[in-house]
N, C-alpha and C positions, 0 to 999 in steps of 0.2 A: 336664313332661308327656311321656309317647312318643309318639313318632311311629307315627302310626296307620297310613300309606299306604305300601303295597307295591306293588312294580312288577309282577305281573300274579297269578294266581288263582291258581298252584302256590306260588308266595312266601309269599300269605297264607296259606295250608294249611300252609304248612311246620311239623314239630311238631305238629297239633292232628289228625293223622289216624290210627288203628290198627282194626285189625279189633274187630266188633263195637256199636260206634259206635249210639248213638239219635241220628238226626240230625232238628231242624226244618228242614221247608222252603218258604219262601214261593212262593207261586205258584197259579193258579187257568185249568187248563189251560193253556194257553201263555202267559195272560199274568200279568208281574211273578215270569217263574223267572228264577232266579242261575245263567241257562246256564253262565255262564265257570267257575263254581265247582265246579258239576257236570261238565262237562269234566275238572276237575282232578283231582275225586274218581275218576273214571274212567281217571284214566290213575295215577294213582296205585297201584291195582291192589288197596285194600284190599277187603274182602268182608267177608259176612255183618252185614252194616249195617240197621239197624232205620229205616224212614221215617216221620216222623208230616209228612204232607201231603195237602191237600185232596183230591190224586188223582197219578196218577204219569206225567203228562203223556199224549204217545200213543208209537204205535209208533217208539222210534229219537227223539225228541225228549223234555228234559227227564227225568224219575228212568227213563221209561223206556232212554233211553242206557244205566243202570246194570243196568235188566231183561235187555239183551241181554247184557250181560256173564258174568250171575248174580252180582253184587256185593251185591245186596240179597234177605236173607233175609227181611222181615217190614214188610208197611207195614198206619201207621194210617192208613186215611184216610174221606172221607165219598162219594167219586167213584170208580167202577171204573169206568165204560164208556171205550169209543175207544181200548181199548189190546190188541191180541189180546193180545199175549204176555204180557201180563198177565194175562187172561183163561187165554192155555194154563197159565201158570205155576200158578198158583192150582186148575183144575183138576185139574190132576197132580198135587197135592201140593205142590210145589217152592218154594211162595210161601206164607207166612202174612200170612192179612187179616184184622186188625180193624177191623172195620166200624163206624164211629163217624158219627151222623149231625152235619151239616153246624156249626151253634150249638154242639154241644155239642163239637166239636172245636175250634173257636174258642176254646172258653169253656175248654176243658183248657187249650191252651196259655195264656191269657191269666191263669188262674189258676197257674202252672206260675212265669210270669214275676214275680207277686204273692207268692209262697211261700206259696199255698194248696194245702194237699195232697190237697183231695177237695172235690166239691157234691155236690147230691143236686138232680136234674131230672127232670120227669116225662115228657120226651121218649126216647120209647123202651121204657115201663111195657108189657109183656103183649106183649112181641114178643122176638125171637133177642137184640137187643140188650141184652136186659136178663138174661141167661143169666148163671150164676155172678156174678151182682152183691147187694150188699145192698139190700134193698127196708127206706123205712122209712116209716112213714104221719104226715104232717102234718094234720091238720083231715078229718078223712076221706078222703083222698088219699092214693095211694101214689108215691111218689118213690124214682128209683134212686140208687145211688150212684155217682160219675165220678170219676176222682183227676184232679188235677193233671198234666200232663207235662214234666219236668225232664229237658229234652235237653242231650246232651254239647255240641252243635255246634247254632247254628245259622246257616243258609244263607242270605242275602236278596238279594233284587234291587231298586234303586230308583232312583231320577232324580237329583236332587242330592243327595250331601255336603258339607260343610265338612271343613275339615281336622281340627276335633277328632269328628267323626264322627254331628255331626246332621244329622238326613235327613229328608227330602222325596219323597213319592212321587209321583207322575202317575194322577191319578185314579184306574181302576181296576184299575190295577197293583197298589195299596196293599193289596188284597183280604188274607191270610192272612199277609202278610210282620210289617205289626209284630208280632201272638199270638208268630210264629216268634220275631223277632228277640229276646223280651223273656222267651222260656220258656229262649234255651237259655246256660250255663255260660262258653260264649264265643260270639260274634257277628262271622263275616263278613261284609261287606258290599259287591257289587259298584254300580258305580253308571255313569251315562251323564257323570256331569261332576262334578270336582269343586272348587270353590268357595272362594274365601277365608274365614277365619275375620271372623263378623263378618258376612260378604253377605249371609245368609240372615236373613227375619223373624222374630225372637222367635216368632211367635203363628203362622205356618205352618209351624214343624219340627212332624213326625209322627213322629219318630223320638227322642229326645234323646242324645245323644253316649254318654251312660253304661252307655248299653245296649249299644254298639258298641264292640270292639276292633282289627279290620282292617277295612280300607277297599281297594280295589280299582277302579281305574280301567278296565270291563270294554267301554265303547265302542272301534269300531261294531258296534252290529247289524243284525242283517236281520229284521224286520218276516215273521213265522211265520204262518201259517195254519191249524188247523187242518181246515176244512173249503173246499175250492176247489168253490164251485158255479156253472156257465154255463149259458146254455141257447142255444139254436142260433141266430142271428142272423135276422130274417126276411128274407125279398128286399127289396130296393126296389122 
C-alpha cells in the first residue's frame, strides 16, 4: 500500500496543483477549513481556481487568503456574507458567484462523490437560482435541475487520521468537509493527529480511507474567531 503521510501541506500538493483547478473545500466559516493547505495553495502562486465551498471564509482568513491574492476566479458557494473583498470583488466584476443554496450544495458534492451526475430539487423553483436550469414537473410540482460536482482536488480538515487515511472529525468541524472529501478526483487531508493503524473504532471513522490519498500532519493551531464581541466591564 502507499504511504499516505507527508511531511507538511506543500509536500502534499506537490504535482496535484495547476491553474484552473475546481477545487472542494471543507469548511463552514472558520470552522473545520484545511488552513495549512490553503496556505499552500497560496503560496504556490497558482490562480484562476474555481471554489465550490459553503462560503470563502472572511477577510484575510481561509479561501479568503486566496481572495486577497486574486488566485480565485469563480466560487460555488451557499454563504457570502463577512467577507468585503469578497463583497468588492464580486461587485466589480472580478469574482464569479454561483450562488447555490446551502442542502443543495451538500447534496452536489455528495452526489458528485456517488457518480451522480445531476437531481432535480425543488429548492430554489421561481427564484435567480433557478435561471438557465431545466425545470421538470413531478406529480404537479416543478423541480429544478442540479448536476453533481466533480472536483479536481479536494481540500479537508479534520481531527484524527490513521495512517491508511480514515478520519474522524470533531463534531462540528465535520460540517461540508466529508461532501468535499468524497466529490473530489484526489483527497488531501490535513488533520490535528495522526494515529496508528487499527486505533480508531470501525463504527466511528466518518471518513473511510478510500476516499483519501494524502494525509498531512497540519497541528498546532490557533483557535480563530470570527466575531470578537465584549462589552464594558461594570464597576464594582
Amino acid at each position: 500500500m502507499a504511504n499516505k503521510l507527508y511531511p507538511d501541506a506543500t509536500a502534499a500538493l506537490d504535482g496535484l496543483l495547476r491553474d484552473g483547478l475546481l477545487i472542494a473545500c471543507g469548511g463552514f466559516g472558520l470552522c473545520g477549513v484545511p488552513e495549512r493547505l490553503l496556505d499552500a495553495v497560496r503560496e504556490s502562486g497558482v490562480k484562476n481556481l474555481t471554489f465550490a465551498s459553503n462560503n470563502a471564509g472572511i477577510d484575510n482568513e481561509g479561501i479568503g487568503k486566496l481572495l486577497r491574492t486574486r488566485q480565485v476566479s469563480k466560487m460555488i458557494s451557499s454563504y457570502v456574507g463577512e467577507n468585503k473583498e469578497f463583497e468588492r470583488q464580486y461587485l466589480s466584476g472580478e469574482l464569479e458567484v454561483e450562488f447555490c443554496p446551502q442542502g443543495t450544495l451538500a447534496e452536489r458534492m455528495r452526489a458528485g462523490g456517488a457518480g451522480i451526475p445531476g437531481f432535480y430539487t425543488k429548492t430554489g423553483v421561481g427564484t435567480l437560482v433557478a435561471e438557465g436550469k431545466e425545470v421538470k414537473t413531478f406529480d404537479g410540482q416543478d423541480f429544478i435541475l442540479e448536476r453533481g460536482i466533480f472536483a479536481d482536488l479536494a481540500l479537508v480538515k479534520a481531527w484524527k487520521a490513521d495512517e491508511t487515511g480514515n478520519v474522524v472529525f470533531r463534531k462540528t468541524a465535520r460540517n461540508f468537509n466529508v461532501p468535499a472529501a468524497t466529490c473530489g478526483k484526489v483527497c488531501v487531508v490535513e488533520v490535528e493527529e495522526i494515529v496508528p493503524t487499527g486505533s480508531l473504532d470501525p463504527d466511528s471513522i466518518h471518513l473511510p480511507g478510500v476516499y483519501v490519498q494524502r494525509i498531512v500532519l497540519g497541528a498546532p493551531y490557533d483557535k480563530k474567531i470570527e466575531f470578537r464581541t465584549t462589552r464594558a466591564r461594570e464597576n464594582a
